[in-house]
C-alpha positions in Angstrom: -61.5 -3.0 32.2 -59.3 -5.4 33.3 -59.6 -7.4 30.6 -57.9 -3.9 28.6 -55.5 -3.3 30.9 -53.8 -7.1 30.0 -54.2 -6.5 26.5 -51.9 -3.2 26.9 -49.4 -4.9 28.6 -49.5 -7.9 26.5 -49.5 -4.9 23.3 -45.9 -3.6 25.4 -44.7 -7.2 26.6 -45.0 -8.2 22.4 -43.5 -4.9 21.1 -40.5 -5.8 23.3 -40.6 -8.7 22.3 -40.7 -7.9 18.3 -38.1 -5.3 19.1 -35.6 -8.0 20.7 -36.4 -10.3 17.7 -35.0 -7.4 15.4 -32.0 -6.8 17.3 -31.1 -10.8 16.8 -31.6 -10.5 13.2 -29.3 -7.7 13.0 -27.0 -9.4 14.9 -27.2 -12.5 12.5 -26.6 -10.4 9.5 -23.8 -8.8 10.8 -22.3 -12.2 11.7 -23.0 -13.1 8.2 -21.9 -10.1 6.7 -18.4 -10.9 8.3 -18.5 -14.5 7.2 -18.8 -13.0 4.0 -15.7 -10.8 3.6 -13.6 -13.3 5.5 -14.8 -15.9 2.2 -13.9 -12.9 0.0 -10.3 -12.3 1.5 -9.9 -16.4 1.3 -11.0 -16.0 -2.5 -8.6 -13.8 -3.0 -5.8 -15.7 -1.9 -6.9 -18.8 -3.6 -7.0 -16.7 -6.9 -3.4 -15.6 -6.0 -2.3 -19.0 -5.2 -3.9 -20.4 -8.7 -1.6 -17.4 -10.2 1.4 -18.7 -8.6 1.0 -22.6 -9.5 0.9 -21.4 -13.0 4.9 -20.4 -11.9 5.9 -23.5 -10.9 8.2 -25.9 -11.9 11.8 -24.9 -13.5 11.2 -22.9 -16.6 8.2 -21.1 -15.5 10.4 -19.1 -12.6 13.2 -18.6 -14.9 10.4 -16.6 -17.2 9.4 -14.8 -14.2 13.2 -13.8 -13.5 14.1 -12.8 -16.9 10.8 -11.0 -17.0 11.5 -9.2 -14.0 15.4 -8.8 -14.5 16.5 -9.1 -18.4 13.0 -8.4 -20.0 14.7 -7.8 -23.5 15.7 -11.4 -23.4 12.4 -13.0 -22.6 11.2 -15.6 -25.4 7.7 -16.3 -27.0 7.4 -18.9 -24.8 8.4 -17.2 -21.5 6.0 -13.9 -22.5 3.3 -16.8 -22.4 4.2 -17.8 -19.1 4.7 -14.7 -17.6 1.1 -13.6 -19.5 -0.7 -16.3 -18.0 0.6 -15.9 -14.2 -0.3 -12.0 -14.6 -3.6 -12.7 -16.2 -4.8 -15.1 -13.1 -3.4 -12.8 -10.4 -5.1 -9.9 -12.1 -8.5 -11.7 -12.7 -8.5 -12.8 -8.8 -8.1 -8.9 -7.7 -10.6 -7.6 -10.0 -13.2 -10.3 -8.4 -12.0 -9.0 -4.6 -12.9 -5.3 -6.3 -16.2 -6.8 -7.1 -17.0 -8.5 -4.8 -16.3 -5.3 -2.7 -18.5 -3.0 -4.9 -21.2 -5.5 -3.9 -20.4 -5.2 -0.6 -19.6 -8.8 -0.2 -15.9 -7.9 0.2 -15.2 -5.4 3.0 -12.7 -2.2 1.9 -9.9 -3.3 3.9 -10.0 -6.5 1.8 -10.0 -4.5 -1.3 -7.3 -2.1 -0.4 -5.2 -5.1 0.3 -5.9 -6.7 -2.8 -5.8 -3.6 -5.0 -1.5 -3.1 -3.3 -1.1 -7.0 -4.2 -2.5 -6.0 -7.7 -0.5 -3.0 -8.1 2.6 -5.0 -6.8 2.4 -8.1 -9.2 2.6 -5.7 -12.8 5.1 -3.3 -10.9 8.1 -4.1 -12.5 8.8 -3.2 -16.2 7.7 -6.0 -18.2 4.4 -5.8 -16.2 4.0 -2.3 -16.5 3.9 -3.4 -20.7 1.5 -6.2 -19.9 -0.9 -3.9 -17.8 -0.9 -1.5 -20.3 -1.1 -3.7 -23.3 -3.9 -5.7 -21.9 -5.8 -3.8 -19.1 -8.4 -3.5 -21.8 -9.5 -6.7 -20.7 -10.7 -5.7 -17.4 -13.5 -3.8 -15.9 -12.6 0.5 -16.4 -13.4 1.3 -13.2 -11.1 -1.8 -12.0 -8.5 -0.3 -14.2 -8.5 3.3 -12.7 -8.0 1.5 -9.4 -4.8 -0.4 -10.4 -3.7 2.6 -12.3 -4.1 5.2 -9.4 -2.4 2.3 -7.3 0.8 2.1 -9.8 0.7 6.1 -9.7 1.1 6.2 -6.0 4.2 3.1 -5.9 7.8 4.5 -5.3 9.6 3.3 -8.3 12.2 1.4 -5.1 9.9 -0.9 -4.0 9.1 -2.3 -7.6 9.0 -6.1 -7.7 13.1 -5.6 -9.4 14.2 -3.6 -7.0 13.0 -5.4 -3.6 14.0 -8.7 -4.8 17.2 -7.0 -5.4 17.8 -6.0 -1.8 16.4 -9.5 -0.7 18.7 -11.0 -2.2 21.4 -8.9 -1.3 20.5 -9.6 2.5 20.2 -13.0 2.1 23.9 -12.9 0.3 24.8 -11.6 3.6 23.9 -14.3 5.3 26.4 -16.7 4.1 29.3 -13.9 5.5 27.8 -14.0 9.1 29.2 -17.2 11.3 27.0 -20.2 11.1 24.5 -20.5 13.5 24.0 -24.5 13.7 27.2 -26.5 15.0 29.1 -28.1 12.6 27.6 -26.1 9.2 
């Protein structure tokens, strides 16, 4: 008798036990989980970055500012240019969208990658681009970046905010300096 009456408390004291064991797994996958989309947001980014080396150097930015402000003068060369930084931009946001469908990217990740995409053909060479070559991507990606571009008021296009950037920065040089003796 007594010899049952351990064995039940054991039985309770190991259920417990098993029970706690559970929780810490959860726990751990959780922790992973966040690891996870914090590596998928940093993927991103490096994908991005990898975009914009492809933009440096003289020549390369003066394709990205015709592109963006005198698109009927862009060269052969220069479409190339602006093609390629597009393409790797592009590529890096469709991996964020699936790495979020695989739930190794969390949906705040994705919305902010899906904006970025959106923002990088918004402008009207890039419209061209996206439409000319969005075959290349995933269709469901495609809807995504397309519903994005749908919802973008046509003044915060990549032309018309680097146009009031630079208008504010021309400003600067009208205020009194700041440092003595500039």
């Amino acid at each position: 008798m007594i010899l049952d009456q351990v064995n039940k408390w054991l039985t309770l004291v190991a259920n417990f036990g098993v029970i706690g064991g559970m929780v810490l797994v959860a726990m751990q996958m959780n922790l992973a989980t966040e690891a996870i989309n914090q590596q998928s947001d940093i993927e991103l980014s490096k994908g991005i970055a990898a975009g914009e080396l492809a933009f440096m150097g003289e020549s390369t930015a003066i394709a990205w500012a015709v592109a963006v402000f005198h698109p009927a003068k862009l060269d052969e060369v220069q479409v190339g240019q602006v093609w390629a930084y597009l393409n790797n931009t592009l590529l890096s946001v469709q991996q964020t969208w699936l790495s979020n469908r695989e739930g190794m990217a969390s949906d705040a990740t994705w919305a902010r990658a899906r904006i970025l995409g959106a923002s990088y053909v918004d402008f009207g060479a890039g419209r061209i681009w996206w439409q000319e070559y969005k075959w290349g991507f995933e269709p469901d990606f495609v809807e995504e970046i397309d519903s994005e571009l749908a919802t973008r008021n046509p003044s915060n296009d990549i032309k018309q905010v680097t146009k009031r950037m630079l208008d504010e920065i021309h400003q600067l040089e009208q205020e009194p300096a700041m440092i003595p003796g500039s």
